[in-house]
MDAnalysis code that builds the backbone (N, CA, C; Angstrom):
import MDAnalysis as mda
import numpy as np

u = mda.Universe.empty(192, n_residues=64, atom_resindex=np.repeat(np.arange(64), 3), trajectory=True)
u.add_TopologyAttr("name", ["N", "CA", "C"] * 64)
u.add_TopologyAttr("resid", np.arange(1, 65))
u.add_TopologyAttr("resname", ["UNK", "UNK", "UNK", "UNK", "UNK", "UNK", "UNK", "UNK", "UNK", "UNK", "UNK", "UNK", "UNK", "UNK", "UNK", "UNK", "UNK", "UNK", "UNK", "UNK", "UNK", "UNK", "UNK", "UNK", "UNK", "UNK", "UNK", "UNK", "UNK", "UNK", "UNK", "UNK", "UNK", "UNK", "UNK", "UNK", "UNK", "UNK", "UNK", "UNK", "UNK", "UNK", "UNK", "UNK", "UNK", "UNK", "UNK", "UNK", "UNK", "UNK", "UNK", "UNK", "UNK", "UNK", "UNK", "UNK", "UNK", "UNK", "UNK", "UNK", "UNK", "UNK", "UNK", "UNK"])
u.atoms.positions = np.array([
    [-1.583, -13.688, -9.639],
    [-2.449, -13.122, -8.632],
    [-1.677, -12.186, -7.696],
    [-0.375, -12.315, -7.502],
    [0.662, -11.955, -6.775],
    [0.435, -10.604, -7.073],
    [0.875, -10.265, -8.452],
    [1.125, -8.648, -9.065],
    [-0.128, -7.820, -9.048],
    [-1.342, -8.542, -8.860],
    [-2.511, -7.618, -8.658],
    [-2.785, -7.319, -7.227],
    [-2.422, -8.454, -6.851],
    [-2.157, -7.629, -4.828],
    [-1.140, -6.760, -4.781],
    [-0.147, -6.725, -5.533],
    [0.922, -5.816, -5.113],
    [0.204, -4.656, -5.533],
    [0.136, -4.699, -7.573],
    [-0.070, -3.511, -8.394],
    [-1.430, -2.459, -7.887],
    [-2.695, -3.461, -7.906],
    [-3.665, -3.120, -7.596],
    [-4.419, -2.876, -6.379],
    [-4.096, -3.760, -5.215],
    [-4.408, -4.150, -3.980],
    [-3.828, -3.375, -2.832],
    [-2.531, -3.340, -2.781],
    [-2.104, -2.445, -1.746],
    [-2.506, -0.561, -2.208],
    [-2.275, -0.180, -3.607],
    [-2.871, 1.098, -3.518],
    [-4.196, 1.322, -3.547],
    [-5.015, -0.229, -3.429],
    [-6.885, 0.407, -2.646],
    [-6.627, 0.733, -1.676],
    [-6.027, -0.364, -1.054],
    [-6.235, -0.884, 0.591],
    [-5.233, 0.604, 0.908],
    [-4.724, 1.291, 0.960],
    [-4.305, 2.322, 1.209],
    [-4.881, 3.442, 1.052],
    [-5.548, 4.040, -0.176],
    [-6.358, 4.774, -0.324],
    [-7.951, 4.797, 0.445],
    [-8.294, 3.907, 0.070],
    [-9.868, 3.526, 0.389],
    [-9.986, 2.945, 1.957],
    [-9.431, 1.852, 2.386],
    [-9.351, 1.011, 3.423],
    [-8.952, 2.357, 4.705],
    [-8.053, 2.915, 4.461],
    [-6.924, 3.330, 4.934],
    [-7.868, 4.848, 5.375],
    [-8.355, 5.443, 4.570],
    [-8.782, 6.855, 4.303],
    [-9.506, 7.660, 5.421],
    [-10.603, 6.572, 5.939],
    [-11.109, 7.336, 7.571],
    [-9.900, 7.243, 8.594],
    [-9.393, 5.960, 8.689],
    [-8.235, 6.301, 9.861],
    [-6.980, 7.282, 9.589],
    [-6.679, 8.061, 8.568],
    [-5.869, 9.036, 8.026],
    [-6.492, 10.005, 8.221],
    [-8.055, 9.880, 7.396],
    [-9.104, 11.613, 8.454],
    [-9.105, 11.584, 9.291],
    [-8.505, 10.983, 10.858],
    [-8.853, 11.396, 12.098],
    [-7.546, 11.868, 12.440],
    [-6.293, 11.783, 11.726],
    [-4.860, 12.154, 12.181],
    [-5.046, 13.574, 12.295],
    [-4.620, 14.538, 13.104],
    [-4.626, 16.282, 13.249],
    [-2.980, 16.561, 12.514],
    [-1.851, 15.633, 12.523],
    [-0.871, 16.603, 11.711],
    [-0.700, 17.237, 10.881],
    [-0.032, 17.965, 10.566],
    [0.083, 19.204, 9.604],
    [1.547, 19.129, 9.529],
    [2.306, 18.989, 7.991],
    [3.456, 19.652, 7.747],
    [3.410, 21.026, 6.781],
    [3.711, 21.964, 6.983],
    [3.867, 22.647, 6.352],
    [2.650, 23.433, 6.178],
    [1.749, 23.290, 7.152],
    [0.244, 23.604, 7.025],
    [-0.835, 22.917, 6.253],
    [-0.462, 21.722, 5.568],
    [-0.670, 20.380, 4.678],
    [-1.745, 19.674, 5.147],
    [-2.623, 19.276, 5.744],
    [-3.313, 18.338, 6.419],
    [-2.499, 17.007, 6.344],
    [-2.810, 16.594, 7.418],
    [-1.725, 15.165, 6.945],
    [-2.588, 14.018, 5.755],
    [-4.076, 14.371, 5.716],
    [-4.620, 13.586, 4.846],
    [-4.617, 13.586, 3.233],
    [-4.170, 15.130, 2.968],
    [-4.038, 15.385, 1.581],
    [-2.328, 15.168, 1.394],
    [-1.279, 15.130, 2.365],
    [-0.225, 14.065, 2.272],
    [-0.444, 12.901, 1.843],
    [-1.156, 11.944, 2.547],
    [-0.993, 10.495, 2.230],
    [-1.949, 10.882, 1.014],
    [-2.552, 11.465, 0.461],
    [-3.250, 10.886, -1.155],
    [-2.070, 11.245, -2.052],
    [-1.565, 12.546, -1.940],
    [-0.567, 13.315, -2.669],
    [0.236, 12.073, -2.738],
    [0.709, 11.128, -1.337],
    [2.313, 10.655, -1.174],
    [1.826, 8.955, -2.171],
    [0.005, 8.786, -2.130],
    [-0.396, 7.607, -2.707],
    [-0.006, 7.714, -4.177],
    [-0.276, 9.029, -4.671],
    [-0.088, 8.825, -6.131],
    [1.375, 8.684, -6.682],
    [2.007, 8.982, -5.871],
    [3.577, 8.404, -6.189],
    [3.976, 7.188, -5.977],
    [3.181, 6.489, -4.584],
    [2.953, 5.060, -4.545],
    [2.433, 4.048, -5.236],
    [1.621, 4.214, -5.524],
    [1.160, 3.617, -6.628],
    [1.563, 3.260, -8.202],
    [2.352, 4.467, -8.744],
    [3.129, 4.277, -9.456],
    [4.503, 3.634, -9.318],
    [4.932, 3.368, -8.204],
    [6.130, 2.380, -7.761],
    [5.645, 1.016, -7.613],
    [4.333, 0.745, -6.648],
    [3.676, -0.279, -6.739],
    [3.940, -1.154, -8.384],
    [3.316, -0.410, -9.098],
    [3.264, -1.242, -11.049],
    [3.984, -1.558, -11.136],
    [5.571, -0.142, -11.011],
    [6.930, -0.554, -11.061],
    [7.715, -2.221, -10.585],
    [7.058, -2.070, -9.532],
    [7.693, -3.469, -8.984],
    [7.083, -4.615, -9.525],
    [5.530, -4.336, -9.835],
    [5.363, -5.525, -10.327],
    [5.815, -5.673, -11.946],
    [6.136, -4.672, -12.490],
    [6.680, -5.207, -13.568],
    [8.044, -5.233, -13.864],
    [8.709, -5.012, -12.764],
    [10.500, -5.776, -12.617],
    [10.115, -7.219, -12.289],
    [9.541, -7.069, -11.424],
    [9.346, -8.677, -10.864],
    [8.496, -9.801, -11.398],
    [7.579, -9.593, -12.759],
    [6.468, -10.107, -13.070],
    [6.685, -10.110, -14.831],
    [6.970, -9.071, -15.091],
    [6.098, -9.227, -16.589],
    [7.185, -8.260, -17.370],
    [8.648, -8.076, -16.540],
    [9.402, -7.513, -17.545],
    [10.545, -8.772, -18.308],
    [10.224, -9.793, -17.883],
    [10.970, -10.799, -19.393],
    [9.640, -11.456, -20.244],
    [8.592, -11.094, -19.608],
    [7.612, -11.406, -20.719],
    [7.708, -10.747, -22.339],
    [7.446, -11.567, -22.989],
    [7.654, -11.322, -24.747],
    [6.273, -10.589, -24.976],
    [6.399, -9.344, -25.962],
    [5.072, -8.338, -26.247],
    [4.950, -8.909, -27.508],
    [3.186, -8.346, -27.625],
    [3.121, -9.349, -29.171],
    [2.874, -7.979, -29.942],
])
């Protein structure tokens, strides 16, 4: 249950949960909105998210 809160759970709750209080931020890097940052910076997150859970979870598991 662990690896689906990590894998699955923290990149909703970041995306979705997260998403109106990120539309009300005004920063800008680079002329960027800061909201199309955090989706841009989610999809790299998210793929680290799996990462960890499968160092920590399901990489000495045997594949059939």
């Amino acid at each position: 249950m662990l690896r689906v809160l990590i894998g699955l759970g923290v990149p909703f709750i970041a995306i979705v949960v997260m998403l109106p209080l990120v539309n009300e931020v005004s920063f800008t890097l680079f002329n960027i909105p800061f909201l199309y940052l955090w989706m841009f910076s989610w999809f790299i997150l998210t793929s680290v998210c799996l990462g960890i859970c499968w160092l920590c979870f399901d990489r000495h598991r045997p594949e059939y």
